[in-house]
C-alpha positions as CSV (number, residue, x, y, z in Angstrom):
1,X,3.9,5.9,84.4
2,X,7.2,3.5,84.1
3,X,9.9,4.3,81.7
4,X,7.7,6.7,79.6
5,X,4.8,4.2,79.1
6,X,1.6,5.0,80.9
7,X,-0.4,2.0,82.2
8,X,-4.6,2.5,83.5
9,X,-4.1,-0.1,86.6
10,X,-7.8,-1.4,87.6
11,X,-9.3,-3.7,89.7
12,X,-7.1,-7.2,89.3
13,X,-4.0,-5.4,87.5
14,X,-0.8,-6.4,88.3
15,X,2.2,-4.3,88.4
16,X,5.6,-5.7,89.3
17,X,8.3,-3.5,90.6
18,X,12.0,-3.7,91.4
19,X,14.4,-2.6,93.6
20,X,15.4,1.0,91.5
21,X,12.4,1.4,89.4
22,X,11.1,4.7,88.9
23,X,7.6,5.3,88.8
24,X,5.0,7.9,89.2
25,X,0.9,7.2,90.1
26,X,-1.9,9.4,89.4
27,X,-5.5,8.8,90.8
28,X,-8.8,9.8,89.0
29,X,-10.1,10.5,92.6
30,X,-9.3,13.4,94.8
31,X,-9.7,11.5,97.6
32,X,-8.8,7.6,96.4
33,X,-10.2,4.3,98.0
34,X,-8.6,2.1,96.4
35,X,-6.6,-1.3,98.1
36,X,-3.4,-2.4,96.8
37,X,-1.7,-5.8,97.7
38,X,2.0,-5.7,97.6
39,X,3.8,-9.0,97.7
40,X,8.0,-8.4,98.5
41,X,9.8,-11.6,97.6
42,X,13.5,-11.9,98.5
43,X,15.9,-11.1,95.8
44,X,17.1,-14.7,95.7
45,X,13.5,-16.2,95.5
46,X,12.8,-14.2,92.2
47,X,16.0,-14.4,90.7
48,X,15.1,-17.6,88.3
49,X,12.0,-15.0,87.3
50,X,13.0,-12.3,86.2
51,X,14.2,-13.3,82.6
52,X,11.0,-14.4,82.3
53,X,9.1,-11.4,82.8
54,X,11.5,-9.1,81.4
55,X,11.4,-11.3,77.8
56,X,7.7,-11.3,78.3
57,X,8.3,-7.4,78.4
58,X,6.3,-6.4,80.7
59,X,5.8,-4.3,83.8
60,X,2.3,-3.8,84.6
61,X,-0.8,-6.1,83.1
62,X,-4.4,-4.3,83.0
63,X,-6.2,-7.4,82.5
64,X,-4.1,-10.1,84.3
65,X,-3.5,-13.4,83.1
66,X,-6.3,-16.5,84.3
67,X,-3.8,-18.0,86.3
68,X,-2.9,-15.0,87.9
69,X,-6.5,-13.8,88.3
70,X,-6.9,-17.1,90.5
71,X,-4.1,-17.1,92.7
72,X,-4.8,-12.9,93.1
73,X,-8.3,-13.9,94.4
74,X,-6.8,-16.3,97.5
75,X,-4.3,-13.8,97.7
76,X,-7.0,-11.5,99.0
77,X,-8.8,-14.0,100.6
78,X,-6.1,-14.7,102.9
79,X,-5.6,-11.5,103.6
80,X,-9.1,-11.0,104.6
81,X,-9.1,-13.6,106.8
82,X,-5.8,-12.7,108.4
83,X,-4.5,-16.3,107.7
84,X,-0.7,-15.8,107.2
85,X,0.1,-19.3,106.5
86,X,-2.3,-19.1,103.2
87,X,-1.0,-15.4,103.0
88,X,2.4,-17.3,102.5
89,X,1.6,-20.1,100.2
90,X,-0.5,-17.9,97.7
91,X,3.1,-15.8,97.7
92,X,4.8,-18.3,96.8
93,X,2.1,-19.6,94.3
94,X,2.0,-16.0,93.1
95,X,5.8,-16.4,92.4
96,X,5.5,-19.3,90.6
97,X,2.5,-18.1,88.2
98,X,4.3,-14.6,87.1
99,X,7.5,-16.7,86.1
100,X,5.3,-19.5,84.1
101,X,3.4,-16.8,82.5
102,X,6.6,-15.1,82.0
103,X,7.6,-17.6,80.1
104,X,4.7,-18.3,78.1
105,X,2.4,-15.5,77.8
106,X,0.1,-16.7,75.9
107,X,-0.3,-20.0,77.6
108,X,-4.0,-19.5,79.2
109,X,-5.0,-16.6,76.7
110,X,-5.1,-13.1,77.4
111,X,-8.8,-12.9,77.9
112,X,-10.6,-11.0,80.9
113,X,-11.4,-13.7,83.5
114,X,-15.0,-14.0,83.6
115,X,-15.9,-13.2,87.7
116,X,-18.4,-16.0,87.6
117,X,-16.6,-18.7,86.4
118,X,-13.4,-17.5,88.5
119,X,-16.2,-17.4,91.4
120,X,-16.9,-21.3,91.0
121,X,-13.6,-22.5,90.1
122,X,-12.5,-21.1,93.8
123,X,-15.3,-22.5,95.6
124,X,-14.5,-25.9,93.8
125,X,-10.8,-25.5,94.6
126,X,-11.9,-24.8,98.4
127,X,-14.0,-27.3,98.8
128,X,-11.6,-30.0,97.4
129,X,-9.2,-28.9,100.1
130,X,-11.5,-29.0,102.8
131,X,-12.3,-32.6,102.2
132,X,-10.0,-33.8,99.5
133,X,-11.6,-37.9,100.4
134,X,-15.0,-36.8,99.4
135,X,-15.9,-38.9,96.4
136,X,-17.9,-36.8,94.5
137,X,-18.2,-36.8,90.4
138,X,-17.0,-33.9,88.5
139,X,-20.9,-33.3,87.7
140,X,-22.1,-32.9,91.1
141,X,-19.3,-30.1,91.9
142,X,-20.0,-28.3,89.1
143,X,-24.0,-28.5,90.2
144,X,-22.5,-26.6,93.3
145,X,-21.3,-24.1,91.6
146,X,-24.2,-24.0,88.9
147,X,-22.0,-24.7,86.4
148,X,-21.8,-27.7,83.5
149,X,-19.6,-29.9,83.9
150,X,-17.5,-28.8,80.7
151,X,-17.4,-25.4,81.7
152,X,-16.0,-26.5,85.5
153,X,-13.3,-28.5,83.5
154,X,-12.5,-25.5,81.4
155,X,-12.4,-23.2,84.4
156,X,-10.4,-25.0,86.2
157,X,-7.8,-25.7,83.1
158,X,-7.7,-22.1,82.2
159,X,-7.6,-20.8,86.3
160,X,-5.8,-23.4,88.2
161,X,-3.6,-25.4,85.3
162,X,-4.9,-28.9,86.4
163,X,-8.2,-30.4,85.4
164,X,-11.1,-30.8,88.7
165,X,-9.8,-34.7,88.8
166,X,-6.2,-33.5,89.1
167,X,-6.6,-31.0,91.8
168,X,-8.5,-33.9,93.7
169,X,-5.6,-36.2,93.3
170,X,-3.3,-33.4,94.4
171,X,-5.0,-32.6,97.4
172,X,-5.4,-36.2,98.2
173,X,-1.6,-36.5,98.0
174,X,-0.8,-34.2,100.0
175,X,-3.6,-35.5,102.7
176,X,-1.8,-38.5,102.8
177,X,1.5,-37.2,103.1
178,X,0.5,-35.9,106.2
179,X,-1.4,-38.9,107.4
180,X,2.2,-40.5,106.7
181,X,3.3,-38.0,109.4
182,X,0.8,-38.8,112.0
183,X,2.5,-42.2,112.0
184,X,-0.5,-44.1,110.0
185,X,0.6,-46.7,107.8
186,X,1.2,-46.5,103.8
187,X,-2.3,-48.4,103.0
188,X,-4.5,-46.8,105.9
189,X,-3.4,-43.3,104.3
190,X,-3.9,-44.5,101.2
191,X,-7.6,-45.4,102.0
192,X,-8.0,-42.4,104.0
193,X,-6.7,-39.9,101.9
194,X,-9.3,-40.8,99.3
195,X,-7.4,-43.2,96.7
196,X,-9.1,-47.2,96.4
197,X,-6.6,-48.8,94.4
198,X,-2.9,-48.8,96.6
199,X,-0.6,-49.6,93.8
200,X,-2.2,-46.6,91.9
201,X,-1.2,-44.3,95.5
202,X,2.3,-45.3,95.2
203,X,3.1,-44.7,92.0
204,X,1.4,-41.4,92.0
205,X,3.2,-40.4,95.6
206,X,6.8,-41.3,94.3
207,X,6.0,-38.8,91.2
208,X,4.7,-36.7,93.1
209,X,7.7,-36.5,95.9
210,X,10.6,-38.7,94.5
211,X,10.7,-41.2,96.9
212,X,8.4,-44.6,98.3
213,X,5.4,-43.4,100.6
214,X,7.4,-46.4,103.1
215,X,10.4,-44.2,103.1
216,X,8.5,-41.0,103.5
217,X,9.1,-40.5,107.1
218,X,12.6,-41.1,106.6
219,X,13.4,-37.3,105.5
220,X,13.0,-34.8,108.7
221,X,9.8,-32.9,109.3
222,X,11.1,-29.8,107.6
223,X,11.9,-31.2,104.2
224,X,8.9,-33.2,104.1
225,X,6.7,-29.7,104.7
226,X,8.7,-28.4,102.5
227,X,7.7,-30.9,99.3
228,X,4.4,-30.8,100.3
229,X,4.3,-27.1,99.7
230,X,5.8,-26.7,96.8
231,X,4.0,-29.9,95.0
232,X,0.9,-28.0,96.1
233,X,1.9,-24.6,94.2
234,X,3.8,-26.3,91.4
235,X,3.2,-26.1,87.6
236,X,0.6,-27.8,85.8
């Protein structure tokens, strides 16, 4: 119960909070066995947010959102593995989905995530990161999952944001960027990060982090984490 309103929370809901915010909870169960994942952010990581959620107008979400059905399921998933660094960057992307769905609520549709299709867009997504190289056709991931390739693509557009092709390119960036790192030249980490044409890796390396893969090692070690990161998490 929030302000007089009454929202039935269930498996997936979301319910954002605030520092001040009375509420009160009330479990069918005598004895409930439920698991809740709270995410804190610091009030100066939300602050560019929370317009958009408050002119989206609302507090709590039954059904969430696609977008934020995906990142809630490697939210868990880090947190079942104990992995704090994933833990950390599906925060972060967590942050970023409730402000772009904040500001446009009816982007990816309001439509229960189907578990199945959520189920193979994640495996897809986890594979691509495992081995973002791998030069494999849209068709035979989405025979991985069991899936047509149209419905893969849809998945992924209503889940992640980015097509199955995007996410590889993504992924492949960010391989190279850290290839770049490890002190290998601009063509080797374009070659080994996936891409076969190197004018095509540059171009797409300075949109993705605003400067030359040559000057790339230029910027210290922290900044450069930090672009990965956030390209990584950013908006489709």
């Amino acid at each position: 119960m929030v302000e007089g309103t009454r929202h039935r929370l269930t498996t997936g809901s979301v319910f954002l909070t605030h520092p001040g915010l009375a509420f009160r909870c009330r479990h069918d169960k005598r004895c409930p066995d439920d698991v809740c994942l709270t995410v804190a952010f610091e009030p100066d990581a939300v602050a560019g947010a929370e317009a958009a959620w408050a002119g989206a107008g609302w507090a709590a979400r039954r059904v969430p959102t696609p977008r934020l059905a995906y990142v809630g399921g490697r939210l868990a998933g880090a947190a079942g593995a104990g992995d704090g660094f994933e833990l950390e960057r599906w925060a972060l992307a967590g942050l970023t989905a409730l402000a772009a769905d904040g500001r446009g609520a009816g982007g990816r549709g309001h439509y229960a995530p189907r578990p199945a299709d959520l189920d193979a867009v994640t495996t897809t997504c986890r594979a691509i990161e495992a081995d973002p190289a791998a030069r494999r056709s849209i068709a035979a991931r989405a025979r991985d999952v069991g899936l047509t390739s149209t419905r893969l693509t849809h998945g992924f557009r209503r889940y992640v944001g980015l097509s199955p092709h995007q996410y590889v390119v993504r992924w492949r960036l960010a391989a190279a960027a850290e290839l770049l790192d490890q002190g290998r030249s601009v063509s080797d980490s374009c070659w080994r990060s996936g891409f076969e044409n190197l004018s095509h890796f540059c171009r797409g390396f300075r949109r993705a982090f605003g400067l030359r893969a040559s000057e790339w090692r230029r910027l210290p070690l922290p900044e450069r984490r930090r672009k990965v990161q956030a390209f990584l998490r950013g908006p489709a």
